[in-house]
FIVEXMI-432910 format. One line per 3 residues: number of its first residue (from 1); their letters; for each residue x, y, z negated of C-alpha. Coordinates in nm, 2 decimals, always signed. Layout:
N
NUM = A = X Y Z  ... $
//
This chain:
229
1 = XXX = +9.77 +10.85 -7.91  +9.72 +11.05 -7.58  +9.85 +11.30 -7.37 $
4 = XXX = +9.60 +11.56 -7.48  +9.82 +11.83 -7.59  +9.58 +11.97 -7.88 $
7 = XXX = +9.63 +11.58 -7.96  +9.94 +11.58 -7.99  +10.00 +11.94 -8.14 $
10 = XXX = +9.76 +11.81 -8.44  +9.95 +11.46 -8.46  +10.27 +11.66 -8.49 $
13 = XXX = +10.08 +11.92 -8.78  +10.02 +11.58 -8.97  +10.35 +11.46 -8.95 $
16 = XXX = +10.53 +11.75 -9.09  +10.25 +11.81 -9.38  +10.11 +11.47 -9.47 $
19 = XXX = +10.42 +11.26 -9.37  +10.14 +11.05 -9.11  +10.23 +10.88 -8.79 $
22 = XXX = +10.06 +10.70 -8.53  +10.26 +10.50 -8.26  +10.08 +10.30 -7.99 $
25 = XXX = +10.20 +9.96 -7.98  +10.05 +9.61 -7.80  +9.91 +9.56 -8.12 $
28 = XXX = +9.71 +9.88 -8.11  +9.80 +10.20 -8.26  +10.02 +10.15 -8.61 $
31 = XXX = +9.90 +10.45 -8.79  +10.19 +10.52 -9.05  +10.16 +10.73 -9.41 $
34 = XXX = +10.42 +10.81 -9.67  +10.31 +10.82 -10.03  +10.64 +11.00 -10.20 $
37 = XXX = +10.70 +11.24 -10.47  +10.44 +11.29 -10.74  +10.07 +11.23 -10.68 $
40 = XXX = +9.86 +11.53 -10.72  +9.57 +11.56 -10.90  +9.32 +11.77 -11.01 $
43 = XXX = +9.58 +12.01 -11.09  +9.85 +12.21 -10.83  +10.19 +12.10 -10.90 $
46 = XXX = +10.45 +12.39 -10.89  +10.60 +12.43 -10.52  +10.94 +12.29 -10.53 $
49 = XXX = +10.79 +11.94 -10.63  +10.73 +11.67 -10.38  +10.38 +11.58 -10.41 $
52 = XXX = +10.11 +11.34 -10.20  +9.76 +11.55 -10.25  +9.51 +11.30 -10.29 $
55 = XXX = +9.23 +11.54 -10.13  +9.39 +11.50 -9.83  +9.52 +11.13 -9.81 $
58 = XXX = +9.12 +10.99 -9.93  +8.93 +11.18 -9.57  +9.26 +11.06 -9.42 $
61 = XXX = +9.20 +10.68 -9.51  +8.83 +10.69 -9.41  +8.92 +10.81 -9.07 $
64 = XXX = +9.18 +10.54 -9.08  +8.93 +10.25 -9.15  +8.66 +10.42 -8.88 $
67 = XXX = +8.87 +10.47 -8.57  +8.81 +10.19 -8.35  +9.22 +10.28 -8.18 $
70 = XXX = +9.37 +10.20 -8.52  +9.49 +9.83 -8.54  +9.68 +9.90 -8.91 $
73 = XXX = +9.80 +10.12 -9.13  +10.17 +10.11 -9.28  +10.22 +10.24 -9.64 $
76 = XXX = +10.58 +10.36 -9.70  +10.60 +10.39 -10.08  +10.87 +10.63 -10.27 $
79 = XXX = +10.67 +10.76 -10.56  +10.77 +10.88 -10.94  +10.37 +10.85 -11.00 $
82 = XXX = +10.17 +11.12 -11.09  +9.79 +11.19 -11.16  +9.60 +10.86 -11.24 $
85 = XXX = +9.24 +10.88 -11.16  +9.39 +11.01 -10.78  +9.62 +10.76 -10.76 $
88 = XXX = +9.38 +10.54 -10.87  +9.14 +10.64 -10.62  +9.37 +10.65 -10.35 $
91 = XXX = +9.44 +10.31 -10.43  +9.10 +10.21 -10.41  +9.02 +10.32 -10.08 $
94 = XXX = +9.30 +10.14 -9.95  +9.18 +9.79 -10.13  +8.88 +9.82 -9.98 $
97 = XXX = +8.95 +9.88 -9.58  +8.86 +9.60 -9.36  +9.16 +9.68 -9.19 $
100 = XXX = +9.47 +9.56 -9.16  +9.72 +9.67 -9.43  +10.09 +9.65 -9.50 $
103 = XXX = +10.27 +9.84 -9.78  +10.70 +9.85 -9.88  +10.78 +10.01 -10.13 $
106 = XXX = +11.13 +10.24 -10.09  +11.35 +10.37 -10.36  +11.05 +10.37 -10.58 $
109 = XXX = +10.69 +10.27 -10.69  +10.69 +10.33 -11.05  +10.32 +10.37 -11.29 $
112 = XXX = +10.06 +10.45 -11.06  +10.23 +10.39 -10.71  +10.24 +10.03 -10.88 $
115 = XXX = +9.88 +9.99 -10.81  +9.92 +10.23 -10.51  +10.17 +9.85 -10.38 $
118 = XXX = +9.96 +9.64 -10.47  +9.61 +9.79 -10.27  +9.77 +9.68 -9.97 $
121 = XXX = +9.66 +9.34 -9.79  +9.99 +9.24 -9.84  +10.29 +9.40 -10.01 $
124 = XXX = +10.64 +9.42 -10.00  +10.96 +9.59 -10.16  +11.30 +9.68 -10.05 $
127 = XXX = +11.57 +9.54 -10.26  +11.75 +9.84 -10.39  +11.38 +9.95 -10.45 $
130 = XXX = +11.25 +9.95 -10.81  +10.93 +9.98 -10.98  +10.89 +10.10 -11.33 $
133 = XXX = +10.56 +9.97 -11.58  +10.48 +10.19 -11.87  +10.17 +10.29 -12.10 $
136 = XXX = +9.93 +10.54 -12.00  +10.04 +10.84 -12.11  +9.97 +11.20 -12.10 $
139 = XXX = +10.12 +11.53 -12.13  +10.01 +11.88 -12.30  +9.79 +11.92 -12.55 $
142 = XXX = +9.61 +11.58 -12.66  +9.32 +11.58 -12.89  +9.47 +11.39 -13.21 $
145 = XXX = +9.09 +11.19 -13.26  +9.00 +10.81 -13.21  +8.81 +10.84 -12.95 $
148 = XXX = +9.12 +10.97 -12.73  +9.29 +10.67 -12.80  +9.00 +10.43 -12.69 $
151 = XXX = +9.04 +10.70 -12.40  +9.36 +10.60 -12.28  +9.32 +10.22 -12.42 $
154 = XXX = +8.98 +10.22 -12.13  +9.24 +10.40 -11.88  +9.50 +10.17 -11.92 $
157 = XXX = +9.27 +9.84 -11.91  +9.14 +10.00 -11.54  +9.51 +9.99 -11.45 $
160 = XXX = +9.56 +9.69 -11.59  +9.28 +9.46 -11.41  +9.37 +9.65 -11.11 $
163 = XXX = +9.70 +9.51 -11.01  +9.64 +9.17 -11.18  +9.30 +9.15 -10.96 $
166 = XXX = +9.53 +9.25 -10.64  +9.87 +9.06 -10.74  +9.95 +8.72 -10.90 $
169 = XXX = +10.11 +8.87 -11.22  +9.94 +8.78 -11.55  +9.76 +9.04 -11.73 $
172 = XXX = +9.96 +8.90 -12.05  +10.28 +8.99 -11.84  +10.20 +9.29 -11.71 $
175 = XXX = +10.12 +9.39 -12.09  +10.45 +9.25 -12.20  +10.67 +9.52 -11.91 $
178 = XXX = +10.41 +9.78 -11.99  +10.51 +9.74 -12.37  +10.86 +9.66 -12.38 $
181 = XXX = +11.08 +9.80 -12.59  +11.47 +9.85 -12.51  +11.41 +9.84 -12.17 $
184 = XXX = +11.39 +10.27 -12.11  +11.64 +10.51 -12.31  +11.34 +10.73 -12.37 $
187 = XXX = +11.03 +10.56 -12.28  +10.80 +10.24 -12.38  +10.81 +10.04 -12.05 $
190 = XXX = +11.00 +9.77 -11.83  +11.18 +9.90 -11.47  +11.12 +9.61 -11.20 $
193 = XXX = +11.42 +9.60 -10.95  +11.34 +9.42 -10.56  +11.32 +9.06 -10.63 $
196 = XXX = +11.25 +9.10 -10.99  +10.91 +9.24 -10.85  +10.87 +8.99 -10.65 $
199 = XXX = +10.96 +8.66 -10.91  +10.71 +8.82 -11.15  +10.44 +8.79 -10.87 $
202 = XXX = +10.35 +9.17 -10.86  +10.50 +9.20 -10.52  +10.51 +8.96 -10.23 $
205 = XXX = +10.81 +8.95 -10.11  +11.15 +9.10 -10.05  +11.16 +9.31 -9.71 $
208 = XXX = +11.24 +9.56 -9.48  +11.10 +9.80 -9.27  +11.11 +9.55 -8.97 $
211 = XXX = +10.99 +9.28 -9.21  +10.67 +9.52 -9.31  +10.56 +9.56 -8.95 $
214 = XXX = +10.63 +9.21 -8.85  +10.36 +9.14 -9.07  +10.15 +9.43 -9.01 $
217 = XXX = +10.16 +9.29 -8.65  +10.06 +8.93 -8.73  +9.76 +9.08 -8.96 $
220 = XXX = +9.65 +9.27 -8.67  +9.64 +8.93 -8.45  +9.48 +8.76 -8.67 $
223 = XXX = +9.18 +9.02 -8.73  +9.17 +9.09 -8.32  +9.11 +8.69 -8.29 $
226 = XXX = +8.79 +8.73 -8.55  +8.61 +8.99 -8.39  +8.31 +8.86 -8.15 $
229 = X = +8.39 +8.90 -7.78 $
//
């Protein structure tokens, strides 16, 4: 964002380990981050998984949201899922900045990176993009009791009001992919596919990369125009 060389030597740390960018456009600076692999979570995955560490995307996304040089963040999305109170959290944070936010999801968004889409102000997938809905689930050993399945029952409901509260899908048909049967070889669940997404109303529209920042641009604008002079 400058020509200070510790700057730019920490800009180019955060590229290679977080997958972050920040470009200084008319708009302001378009401050870019990749959410891909599996999302990390209280637990270290092994080293030859792609992961997104949530303890270092939530400080990331409040220094987002507090530097005045920011105009908007881009989320590129290509996730398998992962942890769901991180990517839950994760998801949160970005719901709730004042900023401007665009997301595009990109090969994939499937069970938590679908709420990770949706956070964004507005949301977008490619169309050889998919996005696959299932049940909470959970591997290892599982305590074989009641009160584990009003456990996940709570967990999934969270999920549930979620993306209906930040997407125009029903709750009734967000239940219906999540419990579909037929769908998956192996699994309870529907897979989404581009404009399939998009004619469900869990994504906005059908775009691409220039598409995404076309409307990141216009978001910026428009929040510029509000602030008091």
């Amino acid at each position: 964002m400058n020509d200070n060389p510790d700057r730019m030597e920490q800009e180019r740390e955060q590229m290679t380990e977080l997958g972050t960018s920040a470009v200084k456009t008319n708009y302001g600076v378009i401050y870019t981050l990749s959410i891909i692999g599996q999302i990390e979570g209280h637990q270290t995955l092994p080293e030859n998984v792609k992961t997104t560490k949530y303890e270092h995307i939530l400080p990331l996304l409040a220094g987002i949201e507090e530097n005045e040089e920011i105009g908007g963040l881009l989320l590129l999305l290509n996730t398998v899922g992962g942890d769901i109170e991180a990517g839950l959290a994760i998801a949160e944070l970005i719901s709730g900045m004042k900023k401007p936010t665009v997301s595009l999801v990109l090969g994939g968004g499937h069970s938590i990176g679908v709420p990770l889409a949706v956070a964004a102000k507005k949301c977008m997938i490619a169309q050889s993009a998919s996005m696959t809905i299932h049940p909470v689930r959970m591997t290892g050993m599982v305590i074989g009791a009641p009160q584990t399945y009003q456990y996940f029952n709570k967990v999934q409901d969270q999920i549930l009001d979620f993306v209906t509260a930040h997407s125009k899908i029903t709750k009734a048909q967000l239940l219906h992919y999540m419990m579909a049967t037929g769908e998956i070889a192996t699994d309870v669940g529907t897979v989404l596919y581009g404009q399939e997404a998009v004619d469900c109303g869990l994504i906005e529209r059908v775009g691409s990369l220039g598409d995404a920042l076309d409307c990141l641009h216009r978001l910026i604008e428009r929040n510029q125009r509000k602030k008091p002079k």
